[in-house]
N, C-alpha and C positions, 0 to 999 in steps of 0.2 A: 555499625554493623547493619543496621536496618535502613540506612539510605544508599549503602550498596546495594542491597537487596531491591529497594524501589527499584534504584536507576537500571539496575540489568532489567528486572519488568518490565518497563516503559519501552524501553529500547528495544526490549523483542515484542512488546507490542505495535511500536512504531514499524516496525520492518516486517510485520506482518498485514499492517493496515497500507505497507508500501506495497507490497507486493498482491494484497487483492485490489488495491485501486488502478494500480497499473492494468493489467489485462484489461479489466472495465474498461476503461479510457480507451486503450487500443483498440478493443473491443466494439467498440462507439463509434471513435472517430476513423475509422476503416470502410464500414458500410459507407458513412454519410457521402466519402470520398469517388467510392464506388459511383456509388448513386449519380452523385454529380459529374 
């Protein structure tokens, strides 16, 4: 019961740390592109 518990946790933690690193990155590598 409690490593189901973990595993959803992690996994919407993973897809939350997907989802703020993405934009960053875009975020980032979009000016540099500009610029250049």
């Amino acid at each position: 019961m409690l490593i189901t518990q973990v595993q959803k946790y992690v996994r919407q933690l993973a897809e939350l740390l997907s989802t703020l690193t993405r934009p960053q990155v875009a975020y980032r590598v979009v000016p540099i592109r500009r610029k250049r």
